[in-house]
C-alpha positions in Angstrom: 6.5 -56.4 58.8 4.0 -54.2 59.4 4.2 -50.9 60.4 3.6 -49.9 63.9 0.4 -48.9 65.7 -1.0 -45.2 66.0 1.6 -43.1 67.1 2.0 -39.0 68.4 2.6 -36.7 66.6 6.7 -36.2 66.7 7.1 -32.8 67.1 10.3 -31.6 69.3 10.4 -27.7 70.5 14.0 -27.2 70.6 14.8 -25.6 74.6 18.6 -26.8 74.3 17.7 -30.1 76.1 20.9 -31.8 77.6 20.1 -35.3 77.9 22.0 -38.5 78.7 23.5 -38.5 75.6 26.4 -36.3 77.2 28.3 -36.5 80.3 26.7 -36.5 83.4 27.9 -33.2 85.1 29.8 -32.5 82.4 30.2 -28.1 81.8 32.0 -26.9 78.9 35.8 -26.9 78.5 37.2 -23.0 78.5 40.0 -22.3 75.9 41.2 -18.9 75.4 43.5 -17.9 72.5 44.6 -14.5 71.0 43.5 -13.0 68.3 45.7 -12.7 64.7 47.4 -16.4 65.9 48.6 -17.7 62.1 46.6 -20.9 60.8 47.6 -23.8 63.0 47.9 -22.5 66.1 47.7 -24.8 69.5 44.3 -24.5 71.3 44.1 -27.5 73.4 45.0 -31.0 73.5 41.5 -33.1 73.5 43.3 -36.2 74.3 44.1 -35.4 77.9 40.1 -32.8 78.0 38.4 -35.7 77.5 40.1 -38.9 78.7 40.6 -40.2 75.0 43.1 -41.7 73.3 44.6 -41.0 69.8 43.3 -43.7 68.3 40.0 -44.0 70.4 39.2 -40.4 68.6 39.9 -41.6 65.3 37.5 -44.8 65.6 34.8 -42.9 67.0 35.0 -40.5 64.3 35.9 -37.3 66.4 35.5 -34.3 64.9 34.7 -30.1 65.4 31.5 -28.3 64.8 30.4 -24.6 64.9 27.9 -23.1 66.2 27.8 -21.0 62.6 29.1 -24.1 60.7 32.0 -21.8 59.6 35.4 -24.3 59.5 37.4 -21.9 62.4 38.9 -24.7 64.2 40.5 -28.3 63.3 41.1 -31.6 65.1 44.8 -33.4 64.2 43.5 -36.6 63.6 47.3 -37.7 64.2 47.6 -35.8 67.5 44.3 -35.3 68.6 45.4 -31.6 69.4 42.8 -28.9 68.4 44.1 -26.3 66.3 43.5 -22.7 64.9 42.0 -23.6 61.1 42.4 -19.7 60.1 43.8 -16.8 61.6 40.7 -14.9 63.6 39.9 -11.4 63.5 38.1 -10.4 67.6 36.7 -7.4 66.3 35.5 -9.4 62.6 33.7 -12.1 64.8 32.2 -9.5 68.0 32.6 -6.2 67.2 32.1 -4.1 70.4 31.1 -7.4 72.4 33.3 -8.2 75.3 33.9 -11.0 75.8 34.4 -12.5 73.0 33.1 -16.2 72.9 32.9 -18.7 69.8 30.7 -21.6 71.1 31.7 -24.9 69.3 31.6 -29.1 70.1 33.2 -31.7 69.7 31.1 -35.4 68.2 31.6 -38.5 68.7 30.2 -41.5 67.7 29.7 -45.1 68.7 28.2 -44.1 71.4 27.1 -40.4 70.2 28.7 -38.2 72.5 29.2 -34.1 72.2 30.6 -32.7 74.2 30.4 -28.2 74.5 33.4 -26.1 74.4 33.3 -22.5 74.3 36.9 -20.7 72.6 37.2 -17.1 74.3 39.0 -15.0 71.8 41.3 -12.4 73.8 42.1 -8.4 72.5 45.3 -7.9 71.1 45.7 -3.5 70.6 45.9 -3.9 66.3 43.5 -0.8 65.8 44.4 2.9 66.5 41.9 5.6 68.3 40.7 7.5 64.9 38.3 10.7 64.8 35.8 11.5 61.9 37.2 14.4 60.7 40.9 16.0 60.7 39.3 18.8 62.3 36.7 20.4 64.2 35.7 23.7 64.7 34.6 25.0 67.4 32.9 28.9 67.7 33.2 30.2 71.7 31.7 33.5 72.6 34.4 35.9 74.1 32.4 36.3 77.4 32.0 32.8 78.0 33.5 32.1 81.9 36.2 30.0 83.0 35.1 27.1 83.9 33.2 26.5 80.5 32.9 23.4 79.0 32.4 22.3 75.4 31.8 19.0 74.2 34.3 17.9 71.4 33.9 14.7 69.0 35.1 11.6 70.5 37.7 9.3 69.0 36.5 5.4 67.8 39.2 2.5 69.0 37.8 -1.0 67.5 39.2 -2.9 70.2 38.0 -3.4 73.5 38.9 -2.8 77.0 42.1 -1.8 78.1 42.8 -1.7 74.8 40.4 0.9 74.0 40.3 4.8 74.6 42.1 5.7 78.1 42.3 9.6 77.6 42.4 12.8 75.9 44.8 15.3 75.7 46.0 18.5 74.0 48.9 20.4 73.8 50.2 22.9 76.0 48.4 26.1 75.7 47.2 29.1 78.0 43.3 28.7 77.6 42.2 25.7 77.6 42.6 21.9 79.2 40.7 18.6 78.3 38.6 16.7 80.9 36.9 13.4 80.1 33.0 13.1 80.7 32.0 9.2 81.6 28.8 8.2 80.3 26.6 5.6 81.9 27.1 3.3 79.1 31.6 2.9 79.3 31.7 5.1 76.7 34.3 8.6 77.5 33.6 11.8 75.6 36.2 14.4 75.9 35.6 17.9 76.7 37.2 21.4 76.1 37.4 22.9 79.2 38.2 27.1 79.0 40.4 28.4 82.0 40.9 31.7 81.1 38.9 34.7 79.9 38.9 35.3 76.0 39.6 38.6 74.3 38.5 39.0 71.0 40.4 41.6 70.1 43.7 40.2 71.7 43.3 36.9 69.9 40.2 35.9 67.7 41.4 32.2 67.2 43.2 29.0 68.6 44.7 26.2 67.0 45.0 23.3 69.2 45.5 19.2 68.7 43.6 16.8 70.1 45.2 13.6 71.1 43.4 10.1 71.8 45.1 7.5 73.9 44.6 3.8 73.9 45.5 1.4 77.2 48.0 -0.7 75.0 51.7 -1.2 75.5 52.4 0.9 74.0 49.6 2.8 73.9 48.2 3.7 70.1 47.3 7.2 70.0 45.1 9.0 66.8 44.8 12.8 66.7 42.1 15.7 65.3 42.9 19.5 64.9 40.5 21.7 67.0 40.2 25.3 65.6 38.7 28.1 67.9 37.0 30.8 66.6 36.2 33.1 69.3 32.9 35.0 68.6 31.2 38.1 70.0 28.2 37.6 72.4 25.7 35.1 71.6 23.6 35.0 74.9 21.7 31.3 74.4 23.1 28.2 73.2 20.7 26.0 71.4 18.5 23.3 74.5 17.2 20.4 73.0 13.7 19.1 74.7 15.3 15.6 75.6 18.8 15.0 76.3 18.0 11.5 75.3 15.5 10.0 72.8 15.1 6.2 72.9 13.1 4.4 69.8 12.3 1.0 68.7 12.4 -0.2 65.3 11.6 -3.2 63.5 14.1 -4.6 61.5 12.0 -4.7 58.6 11.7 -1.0 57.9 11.5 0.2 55.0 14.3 3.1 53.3 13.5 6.1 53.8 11.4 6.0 56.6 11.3 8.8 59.7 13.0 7.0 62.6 13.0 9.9 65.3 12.4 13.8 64.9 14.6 15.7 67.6 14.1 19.1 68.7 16.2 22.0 69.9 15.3 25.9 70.6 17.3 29.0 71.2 16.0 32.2 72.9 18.6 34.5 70.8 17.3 35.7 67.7 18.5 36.5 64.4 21.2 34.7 63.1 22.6 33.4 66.7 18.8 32.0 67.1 19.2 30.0 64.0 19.6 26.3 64.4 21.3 23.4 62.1 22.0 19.6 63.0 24.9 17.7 63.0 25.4 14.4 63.3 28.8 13.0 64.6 29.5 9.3 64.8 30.9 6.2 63.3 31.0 5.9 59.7 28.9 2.6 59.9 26.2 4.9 61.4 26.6 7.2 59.1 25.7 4.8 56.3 22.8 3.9 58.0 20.9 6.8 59.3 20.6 10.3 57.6 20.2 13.8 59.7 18.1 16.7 58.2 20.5 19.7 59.0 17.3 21.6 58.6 14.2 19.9 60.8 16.2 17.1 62.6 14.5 14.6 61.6 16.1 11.0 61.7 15.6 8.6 58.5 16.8 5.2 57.2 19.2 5.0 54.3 20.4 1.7 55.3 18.3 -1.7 55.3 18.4 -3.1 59.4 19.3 -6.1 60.3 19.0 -7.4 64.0 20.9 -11.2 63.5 24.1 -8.4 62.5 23.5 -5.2 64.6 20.8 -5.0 67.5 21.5 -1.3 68.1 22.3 2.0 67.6 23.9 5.3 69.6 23.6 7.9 67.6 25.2 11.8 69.0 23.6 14.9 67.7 24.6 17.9 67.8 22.6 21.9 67.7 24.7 24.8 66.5 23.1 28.1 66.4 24.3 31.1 64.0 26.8 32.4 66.5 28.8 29.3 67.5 26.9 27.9 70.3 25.6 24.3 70.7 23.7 21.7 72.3 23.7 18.0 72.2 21.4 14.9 72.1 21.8 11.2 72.5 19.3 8.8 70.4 19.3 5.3 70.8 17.8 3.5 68.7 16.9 -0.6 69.7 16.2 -3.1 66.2 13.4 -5.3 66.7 14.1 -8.8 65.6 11.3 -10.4 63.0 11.1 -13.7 61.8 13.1 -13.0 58.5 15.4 -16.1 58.8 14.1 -19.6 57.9 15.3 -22.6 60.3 18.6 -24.0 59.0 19.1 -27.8 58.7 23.1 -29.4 58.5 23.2 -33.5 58.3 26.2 -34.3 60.2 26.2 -38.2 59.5 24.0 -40.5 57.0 23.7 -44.3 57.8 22.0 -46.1 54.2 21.1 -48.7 53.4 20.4 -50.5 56.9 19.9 -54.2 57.6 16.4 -55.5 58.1 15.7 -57.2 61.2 17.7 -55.0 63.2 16.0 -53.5 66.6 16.8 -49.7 67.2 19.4 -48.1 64.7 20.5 -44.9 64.0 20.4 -43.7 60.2 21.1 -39.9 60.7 22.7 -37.3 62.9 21.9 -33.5 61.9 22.0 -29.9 63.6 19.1 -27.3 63.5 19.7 -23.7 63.8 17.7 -20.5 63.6 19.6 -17.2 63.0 16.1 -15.1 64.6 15.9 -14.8 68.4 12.9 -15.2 71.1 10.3 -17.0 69.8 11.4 -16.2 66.4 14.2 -18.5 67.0 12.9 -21.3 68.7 12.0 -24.1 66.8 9.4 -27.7 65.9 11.4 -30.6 64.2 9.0 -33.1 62.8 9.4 -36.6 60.2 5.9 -37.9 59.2 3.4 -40.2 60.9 3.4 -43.1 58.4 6.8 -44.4 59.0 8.5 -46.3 61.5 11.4 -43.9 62.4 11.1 -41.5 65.1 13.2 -38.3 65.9 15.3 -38.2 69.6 16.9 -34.8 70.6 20.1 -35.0 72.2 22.7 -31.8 73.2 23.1 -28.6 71.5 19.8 -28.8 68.7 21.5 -32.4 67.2 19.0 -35.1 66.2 18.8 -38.2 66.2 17.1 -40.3 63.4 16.4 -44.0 64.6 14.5 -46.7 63.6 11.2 -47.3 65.7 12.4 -51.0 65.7 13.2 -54.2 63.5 12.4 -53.5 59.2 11.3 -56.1 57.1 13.3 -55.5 53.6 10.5 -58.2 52.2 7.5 -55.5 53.0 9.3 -52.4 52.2 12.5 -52.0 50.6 13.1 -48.2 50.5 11.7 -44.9 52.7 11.5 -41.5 51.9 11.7 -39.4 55.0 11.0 -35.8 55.2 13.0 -33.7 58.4 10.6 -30.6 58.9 12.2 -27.8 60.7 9.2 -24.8 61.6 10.3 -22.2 63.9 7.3 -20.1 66.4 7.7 -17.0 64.8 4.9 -15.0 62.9 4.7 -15.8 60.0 6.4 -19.7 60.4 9.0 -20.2 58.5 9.9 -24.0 57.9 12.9 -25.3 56.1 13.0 -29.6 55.0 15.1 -31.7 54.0 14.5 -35.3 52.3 16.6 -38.4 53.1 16.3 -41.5 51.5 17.0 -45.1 53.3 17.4 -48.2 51.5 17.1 -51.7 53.7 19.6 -54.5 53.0 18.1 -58.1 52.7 19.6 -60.4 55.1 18.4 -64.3 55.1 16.0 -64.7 57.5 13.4 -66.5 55.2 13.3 -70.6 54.2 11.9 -72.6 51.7 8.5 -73.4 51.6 6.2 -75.8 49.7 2.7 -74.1 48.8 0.9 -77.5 50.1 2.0 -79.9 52.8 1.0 -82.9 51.5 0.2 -84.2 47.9 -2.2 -87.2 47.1 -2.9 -88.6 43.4 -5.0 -91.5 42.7 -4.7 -93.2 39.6 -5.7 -95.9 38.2 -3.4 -99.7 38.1 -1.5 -100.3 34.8 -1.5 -96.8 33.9 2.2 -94.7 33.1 2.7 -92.0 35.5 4.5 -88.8 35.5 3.9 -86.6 38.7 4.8 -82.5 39.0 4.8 -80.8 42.2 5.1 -77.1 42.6 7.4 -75.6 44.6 7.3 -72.1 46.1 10.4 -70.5 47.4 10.0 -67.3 49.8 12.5 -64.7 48.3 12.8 -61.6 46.5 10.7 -62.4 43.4 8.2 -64.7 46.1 8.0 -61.0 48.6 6.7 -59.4 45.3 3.7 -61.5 44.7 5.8 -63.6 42.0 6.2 -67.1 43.8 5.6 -69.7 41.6 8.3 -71.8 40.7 8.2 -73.8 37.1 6.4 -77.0 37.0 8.3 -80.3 35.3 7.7 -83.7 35.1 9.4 -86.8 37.0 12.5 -87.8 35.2 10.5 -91.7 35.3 7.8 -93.8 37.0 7.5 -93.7 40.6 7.8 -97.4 40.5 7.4 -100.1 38.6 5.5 -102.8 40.5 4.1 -105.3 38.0 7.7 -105.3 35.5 5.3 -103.3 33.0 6.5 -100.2 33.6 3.1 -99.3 35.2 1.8 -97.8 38.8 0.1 -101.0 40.5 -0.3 -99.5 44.0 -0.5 -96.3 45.1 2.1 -94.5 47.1 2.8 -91.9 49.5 6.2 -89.8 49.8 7.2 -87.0 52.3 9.0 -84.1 50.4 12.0 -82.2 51.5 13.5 -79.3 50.0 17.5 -80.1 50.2 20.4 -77.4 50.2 19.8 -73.4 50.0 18.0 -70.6 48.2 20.8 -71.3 45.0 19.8 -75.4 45.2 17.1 -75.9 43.4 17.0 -79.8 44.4 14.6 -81.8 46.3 14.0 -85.4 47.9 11.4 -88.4 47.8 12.0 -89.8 51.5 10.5 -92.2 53.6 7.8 -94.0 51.1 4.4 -94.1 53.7 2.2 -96.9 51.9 -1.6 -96.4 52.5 -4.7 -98.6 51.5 -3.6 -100.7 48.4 -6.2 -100.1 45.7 -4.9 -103.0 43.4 -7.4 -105.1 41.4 -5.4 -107.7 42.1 -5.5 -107.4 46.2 -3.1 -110.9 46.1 0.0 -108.9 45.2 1.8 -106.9 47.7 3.7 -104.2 47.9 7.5 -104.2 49.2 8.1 -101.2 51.5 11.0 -103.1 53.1 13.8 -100.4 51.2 13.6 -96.6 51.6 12.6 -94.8 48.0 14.9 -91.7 47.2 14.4 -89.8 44.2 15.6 -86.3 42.5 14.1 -83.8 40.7 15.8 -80.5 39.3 13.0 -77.7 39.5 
């Protein structure tokens, strides 16, 4: 066969497309588990989700796949009950992120079918409120009024809300009290509040403990020392020019390079108009960004990486020579660039296929790009000079069908290439080579090369005849079709007793049995003008002629 016509150019953009290939109306099945559930935990029980039976699921070939390809979740094959593969970590798989939600689906086949499922992954209170240091010290000038309010380093609780910091507290003392300042973003940031007048001279320091509460049950607390110093007058505490300082950054920058400068001034002078940085924060910041105690400047000691962490809140803090401070916010937004090629999984692989067979499906596979925006979105392609085209179904899953019937007698084998190019700058393009073998089936007869055969010969002369025979198979579709040549086994007939031709003859030819018989048949003897030289003898036509020949 040949192969079809001009056709487009099979490019896909990948938008998510739900198409008939899943239910009508169908939305995603919610499942919510906790986290730290041991390996082989209950999730949900597909048979009764989906309307399926036991077996029905194991014929169609049901099974589980990720959105990350990573094995978290199994289907008994037995039960049809979709279970916990490992035991999941919320804060491992989200982070901060709340909720947590692990997309996955569920394949069938025979007809395809996927169907979306999306596993919310519930907070259990396994982490404790911690602080960065053991202790902070804190330097308060002795006229400072009540009412007063210095900030104090906040606590860091891995998990998330309600199980997350709730409040602060500190023990009972004559001074001081903790309030909690709210932030805009969730976050709380405790504060040392001073009720009462300090005297130097009566008492030039205060030891106190900061406790963090969580909203467990029972809570989970974690706890910091805070040591006063109380100082003589320093008039200004240090002002920084922006309370806030937002910056973008690619994810792509280099180490070592400036991220932000901040800025902060005091009016004393001397050593209480002396300014140094601080910066207070999670460790994981910490190992990222590095803080000039000297000019405030901001640089990268940590390669970025947006597919892992998108952003950053960084807290700094201005402390003059004579214990007063300021603080500063920066936030710092990664910039996603197209450092992540398009990844490629083959779910299924039909090979070899029958010729002759209209529309059949040789692959299923997944497509996935790690980048976002257009960085993420992606072109699937197969080339122009086959007759296989591509058809998007749910989820980025591919089709691979045949175009329509193959002929295994024009073309035995195809090499396909699956091109994957996401719209990023530069492209990026990932491809992967299949290779489908077609099965003969027998959908070709016997033929003769001529339809007919005439010799002329002479009377009284012996005569052996050879026809050539052409069969139409696999040495025949390679340009090899001629089959050996041999001799009758005798005379046609003997007319005159002589053992000679007297008359001549015609036969129809029939090829007898299959493609393994190599065995034909003189029928129905058809006898034309007689060219005897003796035109008074006759021919006898009155019994059919059969004879064999072995090729």
């Amino acid at each position: 066969m040949e192969a079809c016509g001009e056709r487009k150019e099979r490019q896909v953009l990948i938008l998510f497309l739900l198409l008939g290939v899943a239910r009508a109306g169908w939305e995603p099945h919610r499942y919510f588990v906790l986290e730290e559930l041991e390996s082989g935990s209950f999730v949900a029980d597909l048979t009764k989700d989906l309307g399926l039976g036991v077996e029905e699921l194991v014929e169609r070939g049901a099974r589980v796949a990720s959105e990350d390809n990573e094995p978290r979740l199994h289907l008994h094959q037995q039960t049809g009950k979709l279970l916990l593969n490992e035991k999941l970590d919320r804060e491992e798989l989200c982070g901060p992120a709340e909720p947590c939600v692990m997309h996955f689906q569920v394949l069938l086949k025979k007809p395809l079918e996927v169907f979306r499922a999306e596993l919310l992954l519930g907070d259990i209170n396994d982490h404790s409120p911690e602080f960065p240091e053991r202790e902070m010290t804190l330097k308060i000038p002795e006229t400072s009024p009540p009412g007063a309010v210095f900030p104090l380093k906040k606590a860091q609780d891995l998990d998330v809300g309600i199980n997350n910091i709730q409040n602060y507290n500190i023990g009972p003392n004559s001074h001081f009290h903790v309030s909690i300042y709210n932030r805009g973003d969730g976050r709380k940031y405790p504060e040392l509040v001073l009720d009462k007048e300090l005297d130097r001279e009566e008492q030039s320091e205060y030891r106190l403990t900061l406790t963090a509460l969580d909203g467990g049950s029972p809570p989970r607390t974690g706890t910091t020392k805070i040591h006063v110093l109380v100082m003589d007058v320093n008039d200004n505490a240090p002002e920084f020019a922006q309370t806030l300082y937002e910056v973008q950054v690619p994810e792509n920058t280099p180490l070592g390079a400036l991220i932000v400068k901040v800025s902060a001034r005091d009016l004393d002078t001397g050593t209480n108009g002396e300014i140094s940085y601080s910066l207070y924060t999670s460790q994981e910041i910490a190992k990222t960004f590095e803080l000039s105690s000297f000019s405030g400047e901001v640089r990268l000691i940590k390669l970025l990486d947006f597919e892992t962490i998108s952003s950053y809140e960084l807290d700094i803090e201005a402390s003059d020579g004579g214990g007063l401070s300021g603080k500063c916010s920066v936030s710092i937004k990664v910039l996603d660039v197209n450092d992540n090629p398009p990844e490629l999984t083959i779910s299924s692989l039909t090979s070899p296929i029958p010729e002759n067979f209209p529309e059949t499906e040789v692959a299923l596979f997944k497509t996935r790009d790690r980048d976002s925006g257009e960085n993420g979105r992606m072109l699937c392609s197969i080339q122009d000079d086959i007759p296989f085209t591509l058809k998007p179904s749910v989820e980025n899953f591919y089709r691979l069908v045949t175009e329509g019937a193959l002929d295994r007698e024009s073309r035995a084998e195809y090499n396909i290439t699956i091109t994957v190019t996401d719209l990023g700058t530069p492209r990026l393009k990932t491809q992967h080579n299949i290779t489908v073998q077609v099965s003969d089936v027998n959908d070709n007869a016997p033929t003769f090369t001529q339809t007919s055969y005439t010799l002329w010969v002479p009377e009284n002369v012996l005569l052996f005849v050879a026809l050539r025979l052409c069969r139409r198979s696999g040495p025949a579709a390679l340009g090899r079709g001629s089959a050996p040549e041999g001799p009758f086994p005798g005379p046609l007939g003997d007319v005159s007793g002589t053992g000679t031709l007297s008359h001549s003859y015609r036969y129809e030819v029939c090829l007898m049995g299959d493609s393994h018989n190599n065995e034909f048949q003189f029928l129905k003897p058809i006898f034309p003008k007689i060219l005897d030289q003796d035109s008074g003898r006759k021919s006898d036509g009155s019994s059919a002629f059969q004879n064999n020949l072995g090729i």
